[in-house]
Structure formats: C-alpha cells, structure tokens
MMTF fields as JSON, N, C-alpha, C and O atoms, coordinates in Angstrom:
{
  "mmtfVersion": "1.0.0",
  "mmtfProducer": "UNKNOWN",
  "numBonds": 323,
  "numAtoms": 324,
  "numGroups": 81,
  "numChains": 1,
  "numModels": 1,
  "chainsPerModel": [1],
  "groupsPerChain": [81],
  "chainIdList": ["A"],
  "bondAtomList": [4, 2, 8, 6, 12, 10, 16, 14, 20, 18, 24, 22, 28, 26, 32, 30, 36, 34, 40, 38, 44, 42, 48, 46, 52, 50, 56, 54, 60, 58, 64, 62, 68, 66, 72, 70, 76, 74, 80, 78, 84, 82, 88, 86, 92, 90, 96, 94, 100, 98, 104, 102, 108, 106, 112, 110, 116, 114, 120, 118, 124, 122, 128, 126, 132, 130, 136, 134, 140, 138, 144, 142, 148, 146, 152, 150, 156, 154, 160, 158, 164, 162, 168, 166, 172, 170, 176, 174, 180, 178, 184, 182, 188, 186, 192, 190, 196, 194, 200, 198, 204, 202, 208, 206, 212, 210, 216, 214, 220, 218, 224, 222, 228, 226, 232, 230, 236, 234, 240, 238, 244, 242, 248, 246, 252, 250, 256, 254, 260, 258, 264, 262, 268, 266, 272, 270, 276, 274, 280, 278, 284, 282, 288, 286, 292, 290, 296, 294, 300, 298, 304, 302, 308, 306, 312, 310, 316, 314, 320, 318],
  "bondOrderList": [1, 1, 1, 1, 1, 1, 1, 1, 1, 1, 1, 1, 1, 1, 1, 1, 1, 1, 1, 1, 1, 1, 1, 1, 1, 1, 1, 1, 1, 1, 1, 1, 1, 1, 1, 1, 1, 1, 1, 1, 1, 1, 1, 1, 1, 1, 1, 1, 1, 1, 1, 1, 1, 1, 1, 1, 1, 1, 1, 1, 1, 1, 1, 1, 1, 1, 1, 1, 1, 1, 1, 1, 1, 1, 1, 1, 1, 1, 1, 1],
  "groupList": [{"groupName": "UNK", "atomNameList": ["N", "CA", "C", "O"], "elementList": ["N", "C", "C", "O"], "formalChargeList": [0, 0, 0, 0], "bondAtomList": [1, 0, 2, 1, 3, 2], "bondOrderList": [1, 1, 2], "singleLetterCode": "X", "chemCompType": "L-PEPTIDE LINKING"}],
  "groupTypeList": [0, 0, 0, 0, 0, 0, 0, 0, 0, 0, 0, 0, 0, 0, 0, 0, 0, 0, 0, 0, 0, 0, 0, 0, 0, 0, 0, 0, 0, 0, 0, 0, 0, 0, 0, 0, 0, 0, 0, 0, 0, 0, 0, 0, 0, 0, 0, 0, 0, 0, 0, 0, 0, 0, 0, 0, 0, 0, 0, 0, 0, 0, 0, 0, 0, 0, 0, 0, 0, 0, 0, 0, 0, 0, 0, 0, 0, 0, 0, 0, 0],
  "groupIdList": [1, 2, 3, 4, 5, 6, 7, 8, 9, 10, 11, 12, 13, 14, 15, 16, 17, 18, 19, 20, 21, 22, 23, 24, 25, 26, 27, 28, 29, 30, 31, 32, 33, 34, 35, 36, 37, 38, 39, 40, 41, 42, 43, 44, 45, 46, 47, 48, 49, 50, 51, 52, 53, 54, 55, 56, 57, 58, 59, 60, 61, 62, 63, 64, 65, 66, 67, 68, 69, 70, 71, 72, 73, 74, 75, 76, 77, 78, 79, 80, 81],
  "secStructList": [7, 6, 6, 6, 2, 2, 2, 2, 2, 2, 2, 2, 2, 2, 2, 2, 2, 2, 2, 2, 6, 1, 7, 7, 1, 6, 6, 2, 2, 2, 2, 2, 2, 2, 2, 6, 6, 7, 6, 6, 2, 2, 2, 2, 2, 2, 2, 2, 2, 2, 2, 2, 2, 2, 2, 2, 2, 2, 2, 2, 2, 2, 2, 2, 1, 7, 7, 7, 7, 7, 7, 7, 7, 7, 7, 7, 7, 7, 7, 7, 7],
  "xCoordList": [10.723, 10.112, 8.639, 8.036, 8.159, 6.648, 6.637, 5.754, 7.621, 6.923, 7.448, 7.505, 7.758, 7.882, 6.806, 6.193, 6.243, 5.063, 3.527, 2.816, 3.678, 2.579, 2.779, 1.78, 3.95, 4.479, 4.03, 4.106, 3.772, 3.381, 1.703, 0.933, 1.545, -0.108, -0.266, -0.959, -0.006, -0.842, -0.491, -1.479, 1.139, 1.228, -0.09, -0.458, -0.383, -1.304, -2.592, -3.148, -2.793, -4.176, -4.565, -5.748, -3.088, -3.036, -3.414, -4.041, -3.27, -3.234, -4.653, -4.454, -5.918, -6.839, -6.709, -6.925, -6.479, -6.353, -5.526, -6.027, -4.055, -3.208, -3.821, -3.464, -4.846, -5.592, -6.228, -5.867, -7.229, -7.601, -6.818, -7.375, -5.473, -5.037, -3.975, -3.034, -4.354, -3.588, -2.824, -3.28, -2.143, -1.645, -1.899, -3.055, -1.013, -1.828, -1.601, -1.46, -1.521, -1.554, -3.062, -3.848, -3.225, -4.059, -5.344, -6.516, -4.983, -5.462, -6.79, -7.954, -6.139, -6.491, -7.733, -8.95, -7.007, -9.019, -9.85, -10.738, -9.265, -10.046, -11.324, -12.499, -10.758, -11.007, -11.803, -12.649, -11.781, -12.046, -13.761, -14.737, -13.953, -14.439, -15.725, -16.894, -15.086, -16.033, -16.847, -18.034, -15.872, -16.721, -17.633, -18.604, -17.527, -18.103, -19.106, -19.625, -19.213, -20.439, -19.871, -20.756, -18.81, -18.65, -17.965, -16.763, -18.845, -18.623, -17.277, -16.248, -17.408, -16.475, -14.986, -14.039, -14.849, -13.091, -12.823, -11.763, -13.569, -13.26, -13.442, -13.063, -13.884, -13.857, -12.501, -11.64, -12.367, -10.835, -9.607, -8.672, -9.551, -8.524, -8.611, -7.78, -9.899, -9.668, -9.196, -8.636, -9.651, -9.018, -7.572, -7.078, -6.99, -5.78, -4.922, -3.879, -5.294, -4.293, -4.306, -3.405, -6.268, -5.596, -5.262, -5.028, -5.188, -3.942, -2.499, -1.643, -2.568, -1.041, -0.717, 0.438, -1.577, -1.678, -1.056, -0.063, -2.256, -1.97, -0.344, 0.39, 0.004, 1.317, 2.577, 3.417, 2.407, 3.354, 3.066, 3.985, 2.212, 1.968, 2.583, 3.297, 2.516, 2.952, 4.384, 5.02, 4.919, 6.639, 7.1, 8.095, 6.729, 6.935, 7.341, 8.333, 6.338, 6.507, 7.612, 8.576, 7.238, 8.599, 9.773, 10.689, 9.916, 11.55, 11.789, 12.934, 10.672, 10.956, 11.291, 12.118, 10.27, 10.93, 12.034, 12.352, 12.828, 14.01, 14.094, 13.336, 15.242, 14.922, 15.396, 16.203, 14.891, 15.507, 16.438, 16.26, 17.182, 17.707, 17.028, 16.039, 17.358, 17.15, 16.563, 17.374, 15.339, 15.354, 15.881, 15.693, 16.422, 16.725, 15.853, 15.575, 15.496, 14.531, 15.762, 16.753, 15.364, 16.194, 16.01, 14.815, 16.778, 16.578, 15.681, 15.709, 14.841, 13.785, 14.616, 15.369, 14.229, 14.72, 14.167, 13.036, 15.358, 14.418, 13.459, 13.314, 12.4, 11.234, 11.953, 12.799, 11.302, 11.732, 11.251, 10.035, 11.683, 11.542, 11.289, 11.123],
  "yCoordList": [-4.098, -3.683, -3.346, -2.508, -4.016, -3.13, -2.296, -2.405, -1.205, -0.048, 1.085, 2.313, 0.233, 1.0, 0.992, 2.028, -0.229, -0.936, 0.379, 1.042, 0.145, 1.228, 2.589, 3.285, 3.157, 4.537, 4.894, 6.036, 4.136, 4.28, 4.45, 5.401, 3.308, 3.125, 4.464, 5.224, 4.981, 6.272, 7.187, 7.855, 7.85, 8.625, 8.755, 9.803, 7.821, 7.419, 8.169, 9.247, 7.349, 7.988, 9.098, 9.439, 10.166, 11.401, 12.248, 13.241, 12.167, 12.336, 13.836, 15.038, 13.121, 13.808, 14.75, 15.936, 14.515, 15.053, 16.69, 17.811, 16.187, 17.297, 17.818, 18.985, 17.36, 18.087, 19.517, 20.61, 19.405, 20.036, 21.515, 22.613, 21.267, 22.601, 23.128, 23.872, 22.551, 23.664, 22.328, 22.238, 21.288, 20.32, 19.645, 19.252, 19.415, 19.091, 17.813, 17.164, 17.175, 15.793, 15.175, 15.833, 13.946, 12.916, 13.205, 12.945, 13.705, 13.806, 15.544, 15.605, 16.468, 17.264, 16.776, 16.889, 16.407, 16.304, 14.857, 14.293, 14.535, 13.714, 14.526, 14.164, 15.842, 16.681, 17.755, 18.293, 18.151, 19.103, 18.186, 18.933, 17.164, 16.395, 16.015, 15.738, 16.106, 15.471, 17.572, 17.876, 18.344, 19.736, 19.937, 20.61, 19.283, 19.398, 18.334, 18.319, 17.818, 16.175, 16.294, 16.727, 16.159, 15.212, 13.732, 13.516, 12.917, 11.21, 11.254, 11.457, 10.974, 10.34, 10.891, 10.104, 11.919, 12.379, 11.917, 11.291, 11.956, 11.805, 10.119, 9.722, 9.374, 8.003, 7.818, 7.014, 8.33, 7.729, 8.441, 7.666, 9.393, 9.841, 9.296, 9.395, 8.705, 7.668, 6.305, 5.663, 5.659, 4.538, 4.475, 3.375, 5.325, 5.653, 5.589, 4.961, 6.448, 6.163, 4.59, 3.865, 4.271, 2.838, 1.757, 0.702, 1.969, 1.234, 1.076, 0.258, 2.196, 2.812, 2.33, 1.947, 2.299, 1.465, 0.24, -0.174, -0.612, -2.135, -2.282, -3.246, -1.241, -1.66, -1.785, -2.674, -0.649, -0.416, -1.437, -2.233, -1.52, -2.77, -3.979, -4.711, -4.28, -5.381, -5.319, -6.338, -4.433, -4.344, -4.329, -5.006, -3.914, -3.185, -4.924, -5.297, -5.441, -7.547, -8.113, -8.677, -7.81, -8.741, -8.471, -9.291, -6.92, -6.426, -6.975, -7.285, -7.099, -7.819, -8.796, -9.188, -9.949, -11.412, -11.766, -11.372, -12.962, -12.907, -14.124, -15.065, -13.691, -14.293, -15.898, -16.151, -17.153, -17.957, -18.432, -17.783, -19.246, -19.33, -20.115, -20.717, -20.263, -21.055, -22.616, -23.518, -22.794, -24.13, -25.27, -25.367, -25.909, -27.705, -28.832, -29.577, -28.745, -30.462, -31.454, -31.342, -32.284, -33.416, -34.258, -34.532, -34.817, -35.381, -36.397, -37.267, -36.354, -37.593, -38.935, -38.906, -39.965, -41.256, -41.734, -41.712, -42.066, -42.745, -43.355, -43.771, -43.646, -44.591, -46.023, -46.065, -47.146, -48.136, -48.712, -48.541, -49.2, -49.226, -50.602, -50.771],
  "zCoordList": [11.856, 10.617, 10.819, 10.149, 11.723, 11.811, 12.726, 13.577, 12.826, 13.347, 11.973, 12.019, 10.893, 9.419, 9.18, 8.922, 9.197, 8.659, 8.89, 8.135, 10.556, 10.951, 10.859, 10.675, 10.957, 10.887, 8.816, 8.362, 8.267, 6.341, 6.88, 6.75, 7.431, 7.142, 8.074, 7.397, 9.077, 9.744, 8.996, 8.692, 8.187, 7.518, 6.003, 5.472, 5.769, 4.343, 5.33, 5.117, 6.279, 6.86, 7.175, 7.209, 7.587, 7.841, 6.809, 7.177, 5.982, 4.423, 4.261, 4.089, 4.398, 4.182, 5.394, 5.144, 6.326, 8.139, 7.437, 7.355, 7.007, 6.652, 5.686, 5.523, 4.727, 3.755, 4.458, 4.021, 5.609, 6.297, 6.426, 6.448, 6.5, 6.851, 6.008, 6.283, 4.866, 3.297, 3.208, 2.069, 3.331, 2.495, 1.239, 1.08, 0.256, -0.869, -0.922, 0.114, -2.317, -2.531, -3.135, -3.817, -2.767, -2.881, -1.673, -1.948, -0.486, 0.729, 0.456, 0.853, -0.184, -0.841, -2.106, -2.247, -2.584, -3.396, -3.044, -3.684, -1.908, -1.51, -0.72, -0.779, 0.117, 0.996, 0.193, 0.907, -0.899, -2.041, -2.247, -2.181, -2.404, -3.186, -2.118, -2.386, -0.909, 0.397, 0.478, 0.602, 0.375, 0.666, -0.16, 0.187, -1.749, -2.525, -3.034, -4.15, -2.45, -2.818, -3.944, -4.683, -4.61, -5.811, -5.687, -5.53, -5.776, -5.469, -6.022, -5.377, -7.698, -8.624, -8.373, -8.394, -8.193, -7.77, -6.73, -6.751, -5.337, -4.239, -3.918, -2.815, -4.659, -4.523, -5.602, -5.246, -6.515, -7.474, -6.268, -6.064, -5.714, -4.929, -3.338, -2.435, -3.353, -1.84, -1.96, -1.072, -3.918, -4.044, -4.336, -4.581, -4.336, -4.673, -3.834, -4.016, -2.385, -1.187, -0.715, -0.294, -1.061, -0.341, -0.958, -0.369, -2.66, -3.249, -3.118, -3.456, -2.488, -2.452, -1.013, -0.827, 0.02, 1.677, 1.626, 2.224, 0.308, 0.407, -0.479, -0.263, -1.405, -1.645, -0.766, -0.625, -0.265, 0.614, 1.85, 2.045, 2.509, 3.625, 2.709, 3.395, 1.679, 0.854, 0.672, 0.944, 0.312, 0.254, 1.882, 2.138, 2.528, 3.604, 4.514, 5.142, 4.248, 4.819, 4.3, 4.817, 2.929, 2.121, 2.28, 2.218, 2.575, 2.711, 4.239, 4.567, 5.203, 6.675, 6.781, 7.604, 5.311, 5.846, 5.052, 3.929, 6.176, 5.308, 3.969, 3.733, 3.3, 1.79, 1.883, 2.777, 0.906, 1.326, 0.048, -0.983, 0.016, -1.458, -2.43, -2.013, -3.749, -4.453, -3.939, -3.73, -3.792, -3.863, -4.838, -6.05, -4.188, -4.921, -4.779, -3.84, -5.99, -6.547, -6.872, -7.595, -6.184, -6.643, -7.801, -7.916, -8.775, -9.765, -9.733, -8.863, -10.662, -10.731, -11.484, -12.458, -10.748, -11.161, -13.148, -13.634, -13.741, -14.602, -14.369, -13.22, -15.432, -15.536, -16.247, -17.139, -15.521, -15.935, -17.419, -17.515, -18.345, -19.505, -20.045, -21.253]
}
C-alpha cells in the first residue's frame, strides 16, 4: 500500500509541473497565479491540493491498516451496597 501511498502524493505534486504545458485543473491556476503575482488565488489553489495530499495520505493508511473488530468491555461488577 505505500507505493499507492507515494504514487498520489507525486501525482498531486505533478500537478502545477503538468500545469506548465497546457494541463488544467487546480495545478493551472496555481500556475496562472504564480505568472501573475496574484497571492490570493494562487495560495487558495495551493491550499487546496495540499488538503487534498493530506486526505488522501489519510485514507490511503487506513485502507492499508488492517481493521480490528468490535472491541469487548467486560461487565463491571456490582457495587457493594
């Protein structure tokens, strides 16, 4: 599972790279935004991929580790009265 793991995070990183040569997306006005000194787009469309990084790195673990069942608590004893 982690070569899913890293094969997401370099695709995400490629992102602005493929912007470079007519790709669109997120990677695109990140790229639009850097030609153009405009901060505010190009910081909401850079926080965006790497929201979208930490999700996927986040699903990407959980679907790896494996599940365990239901835990069991054992009954608590009465209190003596």
């Amino acid at each position: 599972m982690t070569g899913i793991n890293q094969t997401l995070m370099l695709s995400l990183s490629m992102a602005v790279i493929a912007a470079m040569i007519g790709a669109g997306g997120l990677g695109a006005v990140v790229f639009r935004s850097i030609t153009r000194v405009e901060v505010g787009p190009g910081f909401e469309a850079g926080l965006a991929i790497v929201l979208l990084a930490i999700l996927l790195d986040r699903l990407s673990q959980n679907l790896a580790r494996p599940s365990k069942g239901p835990e069991r608590v054992a009954p608590r004893a009465p209190e003596p009265a």
